[in-house]
GUGU-91476 format. One line per field, with one value per atom (N, C-alpha, C): residue in one letter; x, y, z; residue number from 0; atom name. Coordinates in Angstrom, 3 decimals, decimal comma, padded with zeros to 6 digits. Atoms other than C-alpha are relative to their C-alpha. Example, Ala and Ser with C-alpha at 12.3 -4.5 7.8 and 13.67 -1.06 7.14 Angstrom:
2
torti	c(A_A_A_S_S_S)
X	c(000,890_012,300_000,900_-000,820_013,670_-000,770)
Y	c(-001,190_-004,500_001,200_-001,190_-001,060_001,090)
Z	c(000,000_007,800_000,000_-000,060_007,140_000,730)
palum	c(0_0_0_1_1_1)
gukol	c(N_CA_C_N_CA_C)
END
This chain:
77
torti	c(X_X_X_X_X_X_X_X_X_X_X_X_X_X_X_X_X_X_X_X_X_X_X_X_X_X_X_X_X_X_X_X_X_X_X_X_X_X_X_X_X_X_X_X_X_X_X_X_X_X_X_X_X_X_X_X_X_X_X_X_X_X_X_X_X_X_X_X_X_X_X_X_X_X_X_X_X_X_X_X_X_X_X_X_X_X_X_X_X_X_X_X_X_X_X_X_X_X_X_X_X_X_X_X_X_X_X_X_X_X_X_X_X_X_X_X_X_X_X_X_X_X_X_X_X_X_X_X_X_X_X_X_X_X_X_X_X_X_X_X_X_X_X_X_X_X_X_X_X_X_X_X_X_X_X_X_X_X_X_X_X_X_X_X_X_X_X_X_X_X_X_X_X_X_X_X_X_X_X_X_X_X_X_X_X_X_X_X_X_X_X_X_X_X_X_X_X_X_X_X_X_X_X_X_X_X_X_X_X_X_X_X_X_X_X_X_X_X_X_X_X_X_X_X_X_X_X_X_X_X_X)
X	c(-000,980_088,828_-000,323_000,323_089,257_000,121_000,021_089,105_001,499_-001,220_092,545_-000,215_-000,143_093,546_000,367_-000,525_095,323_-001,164_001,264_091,926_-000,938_000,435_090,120_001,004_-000,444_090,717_-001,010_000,344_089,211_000,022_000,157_087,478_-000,507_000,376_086,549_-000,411_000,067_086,495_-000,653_000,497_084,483_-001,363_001,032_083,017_-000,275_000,141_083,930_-000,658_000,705_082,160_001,474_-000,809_084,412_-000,936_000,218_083,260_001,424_-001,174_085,213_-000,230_000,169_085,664_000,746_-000,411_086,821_-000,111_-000,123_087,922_-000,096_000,535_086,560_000,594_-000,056_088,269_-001,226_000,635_086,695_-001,762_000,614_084,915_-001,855_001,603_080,375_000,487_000,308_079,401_-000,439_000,613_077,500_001,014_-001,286_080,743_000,520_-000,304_081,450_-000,975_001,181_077,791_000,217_000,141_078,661_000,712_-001,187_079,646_000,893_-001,214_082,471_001,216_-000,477_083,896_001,456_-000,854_085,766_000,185_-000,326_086,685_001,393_-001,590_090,223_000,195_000,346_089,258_-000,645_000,940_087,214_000,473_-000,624_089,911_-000,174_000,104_089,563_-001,239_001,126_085,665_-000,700_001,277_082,883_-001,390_001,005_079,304_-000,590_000,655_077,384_000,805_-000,632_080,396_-000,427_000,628_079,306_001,822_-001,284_081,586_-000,720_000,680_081,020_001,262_-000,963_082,284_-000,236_-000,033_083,183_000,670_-000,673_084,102_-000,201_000,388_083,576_-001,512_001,345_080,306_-000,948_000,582_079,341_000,043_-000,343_078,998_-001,411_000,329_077,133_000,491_-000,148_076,652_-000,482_000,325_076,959_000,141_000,099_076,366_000,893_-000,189_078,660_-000,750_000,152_077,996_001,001_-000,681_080,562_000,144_-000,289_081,283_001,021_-001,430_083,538_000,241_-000,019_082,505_000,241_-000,503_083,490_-000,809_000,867_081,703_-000,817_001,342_078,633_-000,084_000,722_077,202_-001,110_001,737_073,911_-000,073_000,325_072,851_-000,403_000,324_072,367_-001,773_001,709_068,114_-000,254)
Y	c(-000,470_001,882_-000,572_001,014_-000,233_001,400_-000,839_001,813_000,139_-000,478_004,101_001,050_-000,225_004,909_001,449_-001,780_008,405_000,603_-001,152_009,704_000,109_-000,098_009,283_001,111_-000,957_012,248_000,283_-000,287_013,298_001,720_-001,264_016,485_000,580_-000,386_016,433_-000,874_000,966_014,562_000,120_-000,786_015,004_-001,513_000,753_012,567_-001,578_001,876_009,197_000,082_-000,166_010,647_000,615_-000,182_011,220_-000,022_-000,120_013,161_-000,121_000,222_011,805_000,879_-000,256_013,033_-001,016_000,630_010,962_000,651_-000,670_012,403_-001,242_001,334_009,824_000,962_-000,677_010,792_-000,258_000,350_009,830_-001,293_001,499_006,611_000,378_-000,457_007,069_-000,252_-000,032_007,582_-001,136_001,436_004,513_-000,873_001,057_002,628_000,268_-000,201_004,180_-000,304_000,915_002,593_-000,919_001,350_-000,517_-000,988_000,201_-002,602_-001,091_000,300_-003,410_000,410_-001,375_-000,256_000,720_-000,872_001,181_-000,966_000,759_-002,015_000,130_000,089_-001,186_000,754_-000,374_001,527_-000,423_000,011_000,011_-000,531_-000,269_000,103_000,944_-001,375_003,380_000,772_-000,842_004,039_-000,665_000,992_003,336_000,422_-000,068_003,132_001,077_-001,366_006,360_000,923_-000,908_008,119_000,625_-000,274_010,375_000,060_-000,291_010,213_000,687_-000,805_013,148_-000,649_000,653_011,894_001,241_-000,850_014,162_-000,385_000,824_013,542_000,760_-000,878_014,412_000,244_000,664_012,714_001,082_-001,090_015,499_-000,834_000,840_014,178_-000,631_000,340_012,636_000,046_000,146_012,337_-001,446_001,798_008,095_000,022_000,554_007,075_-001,308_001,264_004,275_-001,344_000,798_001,135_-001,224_000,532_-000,816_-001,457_001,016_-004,302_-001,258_000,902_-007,666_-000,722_000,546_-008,560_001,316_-001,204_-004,537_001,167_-000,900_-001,583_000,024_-000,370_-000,749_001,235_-001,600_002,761_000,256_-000,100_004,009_001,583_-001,379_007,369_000,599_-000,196_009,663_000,588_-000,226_010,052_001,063)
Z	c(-000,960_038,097_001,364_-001,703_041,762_000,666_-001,425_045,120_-000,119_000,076_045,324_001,189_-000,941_048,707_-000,089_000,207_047,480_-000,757_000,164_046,646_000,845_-000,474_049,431_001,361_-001,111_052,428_000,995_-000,664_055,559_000,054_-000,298_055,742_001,269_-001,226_059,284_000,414_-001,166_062,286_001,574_-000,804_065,450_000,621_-000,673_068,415_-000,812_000,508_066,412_-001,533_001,173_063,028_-001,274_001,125_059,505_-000,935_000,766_057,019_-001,486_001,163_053,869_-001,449_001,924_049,966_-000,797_000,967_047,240_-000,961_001,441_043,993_-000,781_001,380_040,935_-001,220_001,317_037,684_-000,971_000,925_034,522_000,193_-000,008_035,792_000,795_-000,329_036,469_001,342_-002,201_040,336_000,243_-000,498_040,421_000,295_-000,567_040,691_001,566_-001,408_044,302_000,560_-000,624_045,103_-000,156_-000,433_044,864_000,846_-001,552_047,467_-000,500_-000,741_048,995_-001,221_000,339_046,520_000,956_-001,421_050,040_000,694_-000,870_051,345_000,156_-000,304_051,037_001,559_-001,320_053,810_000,815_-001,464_056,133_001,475_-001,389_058,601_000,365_-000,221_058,738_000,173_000,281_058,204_000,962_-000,736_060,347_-000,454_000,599_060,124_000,357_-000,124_059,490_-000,225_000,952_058,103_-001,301_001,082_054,988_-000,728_000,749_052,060_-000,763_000,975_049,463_-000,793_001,202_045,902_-000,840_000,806_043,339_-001,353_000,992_039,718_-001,244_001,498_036,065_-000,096_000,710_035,777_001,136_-001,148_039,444_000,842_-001,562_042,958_000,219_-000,713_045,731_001,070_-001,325_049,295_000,652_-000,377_050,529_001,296_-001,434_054,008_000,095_-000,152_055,035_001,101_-001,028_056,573_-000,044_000,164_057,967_000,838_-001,083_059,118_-000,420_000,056_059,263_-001,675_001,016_055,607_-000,779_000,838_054,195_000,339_000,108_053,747_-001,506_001,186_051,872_000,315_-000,445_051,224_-000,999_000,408_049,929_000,090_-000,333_049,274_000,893_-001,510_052,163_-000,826_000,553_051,805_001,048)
palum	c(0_0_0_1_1_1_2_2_2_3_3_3_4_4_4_5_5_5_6_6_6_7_7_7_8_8_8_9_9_9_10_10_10_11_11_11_12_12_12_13_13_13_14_14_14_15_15_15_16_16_16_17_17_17_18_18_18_19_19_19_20_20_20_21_21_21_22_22_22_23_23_23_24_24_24_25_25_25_26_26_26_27_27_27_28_28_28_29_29_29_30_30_30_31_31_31_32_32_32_33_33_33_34_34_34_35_35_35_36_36_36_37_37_37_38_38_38_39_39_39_40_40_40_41_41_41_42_42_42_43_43_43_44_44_44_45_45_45_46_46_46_47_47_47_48_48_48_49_49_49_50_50_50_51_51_51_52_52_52_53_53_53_54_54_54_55_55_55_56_56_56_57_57_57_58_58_58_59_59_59_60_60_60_61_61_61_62_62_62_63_63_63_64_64_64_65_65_65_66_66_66_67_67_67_68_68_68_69_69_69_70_70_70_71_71_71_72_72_72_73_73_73_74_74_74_75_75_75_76_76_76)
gukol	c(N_CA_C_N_CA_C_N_CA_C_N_CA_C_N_CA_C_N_CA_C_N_CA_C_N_CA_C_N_CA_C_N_CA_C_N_CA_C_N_CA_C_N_CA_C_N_CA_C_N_CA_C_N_CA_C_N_CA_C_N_CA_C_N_CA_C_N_CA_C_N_CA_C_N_CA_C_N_CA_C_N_CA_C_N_CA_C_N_CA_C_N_CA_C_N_CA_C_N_CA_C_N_CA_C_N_CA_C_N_CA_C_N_CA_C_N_CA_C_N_CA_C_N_CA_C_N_CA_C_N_CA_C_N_CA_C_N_CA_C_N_CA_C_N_CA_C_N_CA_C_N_CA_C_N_CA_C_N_CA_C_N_CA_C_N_CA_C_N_CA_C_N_CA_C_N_CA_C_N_CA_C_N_CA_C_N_CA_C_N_CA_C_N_CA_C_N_CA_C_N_CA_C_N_CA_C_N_CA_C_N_CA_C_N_CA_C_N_CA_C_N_CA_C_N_CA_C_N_CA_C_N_CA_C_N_CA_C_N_CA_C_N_CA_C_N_CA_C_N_CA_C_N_CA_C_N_CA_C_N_CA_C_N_CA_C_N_CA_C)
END
């Protein structure tokens, strides 16, 4: 499954920071780790945004990082 813009939402906004969610149906979490995953958004995301993912397989919490070649994200540690 590619990156789908109608599953990603903003759950809060505050001082230039966006906390995001993404709903993942069926498809493992590791696929929203890999990059350039959220490059469709990265008009919209910047770096140090958290996205929480949620899905069948259960969630995570990814840190973005964003720049002129996409976004990457990485677990928040």
């Amino acid at each position: 499954m590619n990156f789908a813009v109608r599953n990603l939402s903003v759950l809060g906004y505050a001082q230039g920071f966006t906390l995001w969610h993404y709903k993942l149906s069926t498809n493992p979490l590791d696929l929203v780790s890999s990059p350039g995953f959220f490059d469709g958004a990265a008009d919209m995301m910047a770096t140090g945004d958290l996205v929480m993912v949620s899905g069948q397989a259960g969630g995570r919490v990814l840190v973005a990082s964003v720049s002129k070649s996409g976004v990457v994200t990485a677990p928040l540690a």
